[in-house]
Structures are given as C-alpha cells and as structure tokens.
PyMOL Python script that loads the backbone (N, CA, C, O; Angstrom):
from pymol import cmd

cmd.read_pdbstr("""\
ATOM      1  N   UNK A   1     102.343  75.002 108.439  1.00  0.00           N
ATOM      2  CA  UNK A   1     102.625  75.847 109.586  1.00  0.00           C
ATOM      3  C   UNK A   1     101.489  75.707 110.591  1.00  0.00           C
ATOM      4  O   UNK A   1     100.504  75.074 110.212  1.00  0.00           O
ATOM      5  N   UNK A   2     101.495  76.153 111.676  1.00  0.00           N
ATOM      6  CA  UNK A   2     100.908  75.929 112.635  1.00  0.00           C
ATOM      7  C   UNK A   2     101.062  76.760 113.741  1.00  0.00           C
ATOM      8  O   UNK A   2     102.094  76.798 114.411  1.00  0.00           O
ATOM      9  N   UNK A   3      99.795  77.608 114.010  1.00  0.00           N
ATOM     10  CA  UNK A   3      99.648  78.590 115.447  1.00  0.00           C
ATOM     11  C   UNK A   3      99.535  77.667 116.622  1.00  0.00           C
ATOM     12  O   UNK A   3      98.927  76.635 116.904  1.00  0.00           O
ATOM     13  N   UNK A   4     100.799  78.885 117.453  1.00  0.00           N
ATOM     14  CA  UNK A   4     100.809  77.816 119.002  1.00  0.00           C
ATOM     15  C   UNK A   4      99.813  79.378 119.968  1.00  0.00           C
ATOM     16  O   UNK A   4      99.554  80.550 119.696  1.00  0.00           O
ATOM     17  N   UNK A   5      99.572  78.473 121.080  1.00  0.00           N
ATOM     18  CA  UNK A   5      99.504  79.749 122.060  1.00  0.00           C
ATOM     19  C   UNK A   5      99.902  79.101 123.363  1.00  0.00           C
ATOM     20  O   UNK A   5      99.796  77.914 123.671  1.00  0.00           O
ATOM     21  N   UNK A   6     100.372  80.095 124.059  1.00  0.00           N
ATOM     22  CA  UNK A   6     100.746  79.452 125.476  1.00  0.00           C
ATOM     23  C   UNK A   6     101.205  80.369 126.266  1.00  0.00           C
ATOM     24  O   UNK A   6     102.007  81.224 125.890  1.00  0.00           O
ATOM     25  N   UNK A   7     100.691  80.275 127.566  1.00  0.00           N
ATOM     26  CA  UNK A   7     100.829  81.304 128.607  1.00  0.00           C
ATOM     27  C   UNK A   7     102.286  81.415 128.468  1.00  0.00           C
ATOM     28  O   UNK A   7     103.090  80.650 127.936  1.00  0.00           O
ATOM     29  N   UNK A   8     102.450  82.574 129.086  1.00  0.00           N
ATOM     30  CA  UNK A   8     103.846  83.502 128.864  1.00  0.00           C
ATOM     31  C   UNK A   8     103.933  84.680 130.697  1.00  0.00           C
ATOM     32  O   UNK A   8     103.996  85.903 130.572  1.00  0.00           O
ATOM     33  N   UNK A   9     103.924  84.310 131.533  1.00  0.00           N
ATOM     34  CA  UNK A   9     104.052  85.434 132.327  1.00  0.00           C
ATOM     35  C   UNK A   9     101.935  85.837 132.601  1.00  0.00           C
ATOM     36  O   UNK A   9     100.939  85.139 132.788  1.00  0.00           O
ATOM     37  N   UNK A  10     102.154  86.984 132.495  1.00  0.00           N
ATOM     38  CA  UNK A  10     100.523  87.530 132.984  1.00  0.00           C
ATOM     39  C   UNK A  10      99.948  87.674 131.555  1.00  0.00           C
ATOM     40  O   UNK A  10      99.362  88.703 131.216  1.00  0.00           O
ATOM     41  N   UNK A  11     100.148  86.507 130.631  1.00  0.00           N
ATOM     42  CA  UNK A  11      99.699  86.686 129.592  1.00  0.00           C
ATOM     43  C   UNK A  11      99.888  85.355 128.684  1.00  0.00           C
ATOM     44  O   UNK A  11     100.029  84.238 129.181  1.00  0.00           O
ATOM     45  N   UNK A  12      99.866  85.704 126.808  1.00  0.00           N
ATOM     46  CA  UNK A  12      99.763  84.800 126.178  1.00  0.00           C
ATOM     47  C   UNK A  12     100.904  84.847 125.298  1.00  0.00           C
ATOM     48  O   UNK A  12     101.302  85.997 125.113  1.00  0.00           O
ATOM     49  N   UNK A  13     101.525  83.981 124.725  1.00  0.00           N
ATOM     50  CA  UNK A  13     102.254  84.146 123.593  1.00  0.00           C
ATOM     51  C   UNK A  13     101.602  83.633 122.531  1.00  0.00           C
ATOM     52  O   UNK A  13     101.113  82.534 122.794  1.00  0.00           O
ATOM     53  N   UNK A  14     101.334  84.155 120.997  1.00  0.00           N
ATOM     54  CA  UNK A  14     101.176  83.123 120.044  1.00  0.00           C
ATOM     55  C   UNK A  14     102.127  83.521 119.187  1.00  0.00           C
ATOM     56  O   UNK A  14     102.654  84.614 118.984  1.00  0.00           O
ATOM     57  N   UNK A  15     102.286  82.253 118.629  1.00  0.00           N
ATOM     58  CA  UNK A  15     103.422  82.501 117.412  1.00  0.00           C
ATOM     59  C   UNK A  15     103.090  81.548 116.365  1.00  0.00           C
ATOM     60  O   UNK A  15     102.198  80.733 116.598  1.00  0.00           O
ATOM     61  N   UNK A  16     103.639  81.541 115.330  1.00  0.00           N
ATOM     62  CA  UNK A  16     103.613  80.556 113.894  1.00  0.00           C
ATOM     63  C   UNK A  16     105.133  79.890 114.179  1.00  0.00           C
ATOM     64  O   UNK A  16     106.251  80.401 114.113  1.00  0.00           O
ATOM     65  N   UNK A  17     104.631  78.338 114.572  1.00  0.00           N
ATOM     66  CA  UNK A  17     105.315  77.774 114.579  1.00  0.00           C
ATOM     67  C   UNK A  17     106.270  77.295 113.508  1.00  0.00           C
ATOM     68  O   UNK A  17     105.739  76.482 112.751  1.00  0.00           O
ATOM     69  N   UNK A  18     107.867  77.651 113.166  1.00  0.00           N
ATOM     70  CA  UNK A  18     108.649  77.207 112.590  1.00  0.00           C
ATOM     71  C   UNK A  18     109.266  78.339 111.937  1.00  0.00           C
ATOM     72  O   UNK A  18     110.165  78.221 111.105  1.00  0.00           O
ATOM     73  N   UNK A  19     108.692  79.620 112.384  1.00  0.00           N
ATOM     74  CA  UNK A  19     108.838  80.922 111.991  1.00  0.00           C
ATOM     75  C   UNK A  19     109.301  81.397 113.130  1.00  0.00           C
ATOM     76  O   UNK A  19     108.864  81.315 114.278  1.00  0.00           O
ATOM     77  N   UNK A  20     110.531  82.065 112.543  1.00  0.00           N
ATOM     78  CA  UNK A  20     111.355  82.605 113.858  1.00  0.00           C
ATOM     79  C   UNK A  20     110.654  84.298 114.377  1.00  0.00           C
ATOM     80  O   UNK A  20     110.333  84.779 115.463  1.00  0.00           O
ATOM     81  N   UNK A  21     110.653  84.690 113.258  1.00  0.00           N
ATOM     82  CA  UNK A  21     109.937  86.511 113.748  1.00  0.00           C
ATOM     83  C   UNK A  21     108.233  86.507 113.564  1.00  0.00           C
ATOM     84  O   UNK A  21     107.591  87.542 113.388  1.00  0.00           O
ATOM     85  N   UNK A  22     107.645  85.179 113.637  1.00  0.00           N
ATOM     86  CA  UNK A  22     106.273  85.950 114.045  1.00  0.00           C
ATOM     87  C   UNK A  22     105.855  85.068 114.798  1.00  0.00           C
ATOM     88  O   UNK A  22     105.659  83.858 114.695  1.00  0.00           O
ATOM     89  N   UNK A  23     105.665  86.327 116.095  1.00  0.00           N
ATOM     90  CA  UNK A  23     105.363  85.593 117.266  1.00  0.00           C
ATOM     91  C   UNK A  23     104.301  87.440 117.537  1.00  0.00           C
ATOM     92  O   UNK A  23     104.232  88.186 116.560  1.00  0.00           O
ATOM     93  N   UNK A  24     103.703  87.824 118.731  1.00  0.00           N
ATOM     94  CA  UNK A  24     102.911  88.233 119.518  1.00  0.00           C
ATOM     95  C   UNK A  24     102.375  87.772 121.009  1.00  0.00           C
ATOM     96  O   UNK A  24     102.311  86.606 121.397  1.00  0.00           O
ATOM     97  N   UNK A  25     101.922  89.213 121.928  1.00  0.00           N
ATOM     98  CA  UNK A  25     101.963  88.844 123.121  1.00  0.00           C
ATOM     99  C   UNK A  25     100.995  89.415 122.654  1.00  0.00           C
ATOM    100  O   UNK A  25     100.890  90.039 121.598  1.00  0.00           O
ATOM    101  N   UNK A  26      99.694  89.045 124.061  1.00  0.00           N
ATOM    102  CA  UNK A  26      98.684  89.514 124.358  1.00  0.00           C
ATOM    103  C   UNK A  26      98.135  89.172 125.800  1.00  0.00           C
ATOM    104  O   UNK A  26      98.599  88.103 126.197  1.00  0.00           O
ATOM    105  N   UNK A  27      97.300  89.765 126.669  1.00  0.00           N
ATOM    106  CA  UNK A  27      96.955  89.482 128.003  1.00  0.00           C
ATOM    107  C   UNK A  27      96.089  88.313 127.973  1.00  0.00           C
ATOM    108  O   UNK A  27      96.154  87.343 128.728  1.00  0.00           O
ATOM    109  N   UNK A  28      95.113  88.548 126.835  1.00  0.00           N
ATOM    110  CA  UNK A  28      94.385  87.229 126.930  1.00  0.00           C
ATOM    111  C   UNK A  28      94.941  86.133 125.425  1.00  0.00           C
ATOM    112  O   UNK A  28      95.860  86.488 124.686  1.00  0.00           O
ATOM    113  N   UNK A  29      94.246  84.960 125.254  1.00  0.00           N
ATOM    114  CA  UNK A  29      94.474  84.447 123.767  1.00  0.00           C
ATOM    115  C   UNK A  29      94.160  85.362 122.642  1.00  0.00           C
ATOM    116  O   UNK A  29      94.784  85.584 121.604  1.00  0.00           O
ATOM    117  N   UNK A  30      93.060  85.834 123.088  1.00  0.00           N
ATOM    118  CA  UNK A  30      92.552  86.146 121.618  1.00  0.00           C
ATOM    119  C   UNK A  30      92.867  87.599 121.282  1.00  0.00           C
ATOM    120  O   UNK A  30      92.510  87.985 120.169  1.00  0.00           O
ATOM    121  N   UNK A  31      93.554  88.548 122.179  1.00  0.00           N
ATOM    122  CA  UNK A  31      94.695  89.578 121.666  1.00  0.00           C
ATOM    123  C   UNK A  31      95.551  88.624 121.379  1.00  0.00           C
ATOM    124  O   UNK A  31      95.715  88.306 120.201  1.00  0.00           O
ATOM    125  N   UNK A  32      96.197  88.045 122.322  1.00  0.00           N
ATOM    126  CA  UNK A  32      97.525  87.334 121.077  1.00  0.00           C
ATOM    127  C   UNK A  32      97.482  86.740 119.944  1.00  0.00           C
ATOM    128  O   UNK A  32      98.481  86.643 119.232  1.00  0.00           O
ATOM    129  N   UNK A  33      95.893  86.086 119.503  1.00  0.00           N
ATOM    130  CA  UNK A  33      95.881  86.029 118.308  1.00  0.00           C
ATOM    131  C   UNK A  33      95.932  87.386 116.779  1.00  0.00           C
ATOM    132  O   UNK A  33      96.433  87.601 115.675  1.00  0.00           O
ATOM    133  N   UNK A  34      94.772  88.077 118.071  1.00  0.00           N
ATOM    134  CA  UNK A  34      94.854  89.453 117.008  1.00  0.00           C
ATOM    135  C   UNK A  34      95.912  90.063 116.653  1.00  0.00           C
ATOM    136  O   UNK A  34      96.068  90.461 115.499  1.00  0.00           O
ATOM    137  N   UNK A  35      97.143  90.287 117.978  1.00  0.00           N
ATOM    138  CA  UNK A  35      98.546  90.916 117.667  1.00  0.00           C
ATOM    139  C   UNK A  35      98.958  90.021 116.685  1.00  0.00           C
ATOM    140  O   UNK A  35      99.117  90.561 115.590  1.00  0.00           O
ATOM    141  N   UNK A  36      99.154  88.974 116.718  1.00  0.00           N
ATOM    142  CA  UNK A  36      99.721  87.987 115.765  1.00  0.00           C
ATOM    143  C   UNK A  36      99.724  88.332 113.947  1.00  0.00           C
ATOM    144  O   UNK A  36     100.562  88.390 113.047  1.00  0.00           O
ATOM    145  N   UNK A  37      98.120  88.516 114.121  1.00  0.00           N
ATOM    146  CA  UNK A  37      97.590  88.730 112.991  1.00  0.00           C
ATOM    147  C   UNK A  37      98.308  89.776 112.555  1.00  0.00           C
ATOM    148  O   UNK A  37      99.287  89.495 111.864  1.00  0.00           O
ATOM    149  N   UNK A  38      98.081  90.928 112.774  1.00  0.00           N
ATOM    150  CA  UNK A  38      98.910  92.303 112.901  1.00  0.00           C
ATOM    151  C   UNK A  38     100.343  92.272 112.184  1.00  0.00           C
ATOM    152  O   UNK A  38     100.815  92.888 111.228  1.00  0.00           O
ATOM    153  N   UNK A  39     100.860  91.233 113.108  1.00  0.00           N
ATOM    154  CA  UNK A  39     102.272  90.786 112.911  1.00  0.00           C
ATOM    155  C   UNK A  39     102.408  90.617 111.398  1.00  0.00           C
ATOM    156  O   UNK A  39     103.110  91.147 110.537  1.00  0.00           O
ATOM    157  N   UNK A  40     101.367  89.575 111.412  1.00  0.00           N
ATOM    158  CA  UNK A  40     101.597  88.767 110.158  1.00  0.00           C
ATOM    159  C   UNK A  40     101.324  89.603 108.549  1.00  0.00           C
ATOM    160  O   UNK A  40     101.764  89.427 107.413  1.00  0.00           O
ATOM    161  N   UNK A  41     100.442  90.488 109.132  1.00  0.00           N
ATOM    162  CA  UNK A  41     100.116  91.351 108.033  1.00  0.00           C
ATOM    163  C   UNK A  41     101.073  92.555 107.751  1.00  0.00           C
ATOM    164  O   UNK A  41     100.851  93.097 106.668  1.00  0.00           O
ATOM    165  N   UNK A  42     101.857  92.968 108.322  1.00  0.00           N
ATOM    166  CA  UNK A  42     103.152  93.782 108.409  1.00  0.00           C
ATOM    167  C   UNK A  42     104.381  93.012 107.404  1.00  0.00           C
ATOM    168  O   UNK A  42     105.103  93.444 106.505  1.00  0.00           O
ATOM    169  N   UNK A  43     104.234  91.814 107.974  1.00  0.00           N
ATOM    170  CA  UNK A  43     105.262  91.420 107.624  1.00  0.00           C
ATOM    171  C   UNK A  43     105.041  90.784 106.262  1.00  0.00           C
ATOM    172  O   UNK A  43     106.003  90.869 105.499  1.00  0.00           O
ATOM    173  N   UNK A  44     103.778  90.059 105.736  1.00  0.00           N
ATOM    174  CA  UNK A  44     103.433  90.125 104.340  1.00  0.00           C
ATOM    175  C   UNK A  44     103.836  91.883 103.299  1.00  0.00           C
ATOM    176  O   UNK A  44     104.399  91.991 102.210  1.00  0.00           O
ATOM    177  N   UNK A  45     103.374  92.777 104.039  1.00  0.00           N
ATOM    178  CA  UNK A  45     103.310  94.360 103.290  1.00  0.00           C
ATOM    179  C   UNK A  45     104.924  94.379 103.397  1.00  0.00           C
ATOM    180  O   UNK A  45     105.440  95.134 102.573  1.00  0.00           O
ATOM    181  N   UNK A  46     105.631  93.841 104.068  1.00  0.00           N
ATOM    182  CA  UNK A  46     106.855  94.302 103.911  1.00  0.00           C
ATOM    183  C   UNK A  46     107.422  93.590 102.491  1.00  0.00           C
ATOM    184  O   UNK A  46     107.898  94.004 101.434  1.00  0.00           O
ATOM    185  N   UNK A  47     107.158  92.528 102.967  1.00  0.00           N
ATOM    186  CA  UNK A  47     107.634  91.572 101.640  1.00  0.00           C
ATOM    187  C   UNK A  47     107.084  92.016 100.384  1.00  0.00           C
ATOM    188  O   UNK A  47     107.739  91.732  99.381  1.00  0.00           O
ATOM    189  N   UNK A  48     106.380  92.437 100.291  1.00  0.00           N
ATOM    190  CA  UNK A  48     105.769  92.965  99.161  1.00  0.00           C
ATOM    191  C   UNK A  48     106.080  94.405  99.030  1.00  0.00           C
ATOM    192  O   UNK A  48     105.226  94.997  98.369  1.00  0.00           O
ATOM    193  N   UNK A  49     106.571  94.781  99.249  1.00  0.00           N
ATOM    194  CA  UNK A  49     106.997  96.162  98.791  1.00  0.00           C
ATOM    195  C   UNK A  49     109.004  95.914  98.724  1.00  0.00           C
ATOM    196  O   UNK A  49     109.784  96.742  98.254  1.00  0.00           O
ATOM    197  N   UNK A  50     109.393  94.533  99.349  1.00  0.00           N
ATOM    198  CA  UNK A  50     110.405  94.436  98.913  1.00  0.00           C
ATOM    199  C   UNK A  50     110.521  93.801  97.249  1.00  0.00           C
ATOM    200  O   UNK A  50     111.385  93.933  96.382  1.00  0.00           O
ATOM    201  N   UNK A  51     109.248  93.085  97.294  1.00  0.00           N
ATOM    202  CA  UNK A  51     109.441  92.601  95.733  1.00  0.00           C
ATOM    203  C   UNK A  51     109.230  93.766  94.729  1.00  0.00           C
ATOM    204  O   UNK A  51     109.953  93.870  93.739  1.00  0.00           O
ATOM    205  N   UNK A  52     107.965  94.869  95.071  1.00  0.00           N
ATOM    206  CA  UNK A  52     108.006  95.860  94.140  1.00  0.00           C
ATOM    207  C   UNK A  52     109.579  96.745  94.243  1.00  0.00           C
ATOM    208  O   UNK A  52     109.674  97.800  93.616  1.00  0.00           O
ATOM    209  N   UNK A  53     110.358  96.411  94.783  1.00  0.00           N
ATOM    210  CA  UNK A  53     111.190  97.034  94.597  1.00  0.00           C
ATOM    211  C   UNK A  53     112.613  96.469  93.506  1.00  0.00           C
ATOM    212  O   UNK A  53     113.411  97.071  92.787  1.00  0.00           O
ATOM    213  N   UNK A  54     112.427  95.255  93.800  1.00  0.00           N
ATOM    214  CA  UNK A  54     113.416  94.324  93.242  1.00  0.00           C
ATOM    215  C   UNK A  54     112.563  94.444  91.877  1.00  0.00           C
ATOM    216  O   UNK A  54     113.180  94.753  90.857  1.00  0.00           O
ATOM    217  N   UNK A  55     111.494  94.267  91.827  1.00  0.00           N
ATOM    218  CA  UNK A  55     110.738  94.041  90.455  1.00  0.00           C
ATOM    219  C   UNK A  55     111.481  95.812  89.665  1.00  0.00           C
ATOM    220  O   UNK A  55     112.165  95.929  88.648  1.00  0.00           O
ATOM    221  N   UNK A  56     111.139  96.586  90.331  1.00  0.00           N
ATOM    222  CA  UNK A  56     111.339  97.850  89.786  1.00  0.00           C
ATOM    223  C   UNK A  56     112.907  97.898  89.395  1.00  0.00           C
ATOM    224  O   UNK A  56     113.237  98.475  88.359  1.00  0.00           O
ATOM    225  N   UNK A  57     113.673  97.413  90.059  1.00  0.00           N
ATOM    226  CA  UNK A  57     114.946  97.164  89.760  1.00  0.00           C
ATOM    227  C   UNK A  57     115.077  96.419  89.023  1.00  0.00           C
ATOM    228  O   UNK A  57     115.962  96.999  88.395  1.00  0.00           O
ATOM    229  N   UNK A  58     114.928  95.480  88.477  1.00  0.00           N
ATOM    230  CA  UNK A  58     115.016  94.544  87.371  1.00  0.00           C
ATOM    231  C   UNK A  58     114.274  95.300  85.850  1.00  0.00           C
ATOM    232  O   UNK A  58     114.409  94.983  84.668  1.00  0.00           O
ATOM    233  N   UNK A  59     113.619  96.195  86.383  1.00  0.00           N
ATOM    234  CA  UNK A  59     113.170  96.642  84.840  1.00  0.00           C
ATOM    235  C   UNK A  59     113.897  97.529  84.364  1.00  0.00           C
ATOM    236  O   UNK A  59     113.914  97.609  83.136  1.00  0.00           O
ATOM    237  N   UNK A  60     114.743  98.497  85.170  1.00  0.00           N
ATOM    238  CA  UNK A  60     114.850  99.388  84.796  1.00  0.00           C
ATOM    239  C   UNK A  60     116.655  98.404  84.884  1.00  0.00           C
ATOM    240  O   UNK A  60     117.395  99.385  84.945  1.00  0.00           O
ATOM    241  N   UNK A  61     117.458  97.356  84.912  1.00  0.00           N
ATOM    242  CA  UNK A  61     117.995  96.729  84.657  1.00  0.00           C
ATOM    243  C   UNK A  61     118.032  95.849  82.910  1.00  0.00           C
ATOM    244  O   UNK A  61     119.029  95.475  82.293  1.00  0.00           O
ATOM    245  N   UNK A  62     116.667  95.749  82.536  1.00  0.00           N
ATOM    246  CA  UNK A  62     116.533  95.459  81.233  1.00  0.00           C
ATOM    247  C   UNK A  62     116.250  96.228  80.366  1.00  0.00           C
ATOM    248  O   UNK A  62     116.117  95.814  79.214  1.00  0.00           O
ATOM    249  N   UNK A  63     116.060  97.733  80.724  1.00  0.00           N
ATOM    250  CA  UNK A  63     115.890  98.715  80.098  1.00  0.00           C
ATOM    251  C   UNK A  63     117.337  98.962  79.428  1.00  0.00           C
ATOM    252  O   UNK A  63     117.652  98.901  78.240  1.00  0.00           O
ATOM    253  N   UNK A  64     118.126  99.261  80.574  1.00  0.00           N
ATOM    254  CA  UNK A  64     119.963  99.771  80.455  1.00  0.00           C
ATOM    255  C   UNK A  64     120.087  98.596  79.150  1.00  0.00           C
ATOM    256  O   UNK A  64     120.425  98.910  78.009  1.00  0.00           O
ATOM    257  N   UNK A  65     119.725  97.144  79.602  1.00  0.00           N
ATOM    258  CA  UNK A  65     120.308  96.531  78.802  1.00  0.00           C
ATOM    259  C   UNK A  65     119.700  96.300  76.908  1.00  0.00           C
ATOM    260  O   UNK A  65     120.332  95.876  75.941  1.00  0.00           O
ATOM    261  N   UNK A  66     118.560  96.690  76.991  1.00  0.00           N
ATOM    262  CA  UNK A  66     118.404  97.142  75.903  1.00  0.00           C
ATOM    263  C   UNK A  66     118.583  98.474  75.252  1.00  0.00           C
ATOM    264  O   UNK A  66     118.026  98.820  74.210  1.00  0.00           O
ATOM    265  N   UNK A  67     119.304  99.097  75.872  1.00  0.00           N
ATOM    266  CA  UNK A  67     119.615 100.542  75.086  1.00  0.00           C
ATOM    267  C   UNK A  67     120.895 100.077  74.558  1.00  0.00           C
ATOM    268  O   UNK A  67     121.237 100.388  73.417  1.00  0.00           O
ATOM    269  N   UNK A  68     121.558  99.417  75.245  1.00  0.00           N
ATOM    270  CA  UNK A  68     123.386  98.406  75.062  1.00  0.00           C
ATOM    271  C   UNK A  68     122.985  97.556  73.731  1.00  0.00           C
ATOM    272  O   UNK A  68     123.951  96.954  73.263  1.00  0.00           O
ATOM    273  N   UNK A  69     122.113  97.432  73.226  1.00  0.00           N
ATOM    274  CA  UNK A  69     121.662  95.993  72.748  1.00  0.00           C
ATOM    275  C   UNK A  69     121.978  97.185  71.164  1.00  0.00           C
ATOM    276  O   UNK A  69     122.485  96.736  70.136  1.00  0.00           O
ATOM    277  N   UNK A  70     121.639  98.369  71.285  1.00  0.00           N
ATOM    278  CA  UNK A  70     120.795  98.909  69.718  1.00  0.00           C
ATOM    279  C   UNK A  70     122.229  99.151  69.093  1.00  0.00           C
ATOM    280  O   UNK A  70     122.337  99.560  67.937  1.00  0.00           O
TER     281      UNK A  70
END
""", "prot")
cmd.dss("prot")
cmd.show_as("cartoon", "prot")
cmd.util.cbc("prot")
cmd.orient("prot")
C-alpha cells in the first residue's frame, strides 16, 4: 500500500492508495497526514471490536454445541 497526497481545493487530500474508505482532508500535508492517521486508527478499532464480537459469537456457538454433544 501506499500514501498519496495531493492538493484538493484550499487544501490536501491524503489517502491509502488502493483503499477505498481511507482517505482524509487537511489544509496543509501534514494535517492530512495526521487526519489520515486518525482515520486509520478508527478504522483498525473498528475491525477489532468486530472480530471480538464474531470471536464472542463463535464461543458461545461451541458452547450450545457442546451441551448437544452430552
């Protein structure tokens, strides 16, 4: 992957190239890098609280299925 930046209007865009939802604006580069960052760290915590969730679902999925089992 690969960070782009490039003027945008009275400002900057950066984004991770090949990634459709993380992108950020900022007035200068280096807010748009920082928003970026931001971005990026949101969107890691999201993913990860979608896996603790699926994880939590799957246990309590092998639980049911071992009570079926006895």
């Amino acid at each position: 992957m690969r960070i782009m930046v490039k003027e945008d209007g009275d400002g900057y865009l950066a984004r991770v190239r090949g990634s459709q939802n993380l992108y950020a604006y900022g007035l200068t580069q280096e807010q748009a890098l920082d928003e970026l960052s931001s971005v990026i760290d949101m969107t890691m915590d999201y993913h990860l609280e979608q896996v603790d969730i699926e994880r939590r679902a799957r246990q309590e999925l092998l639980s049911r299925r071992a009570a079926y089992a006895v």
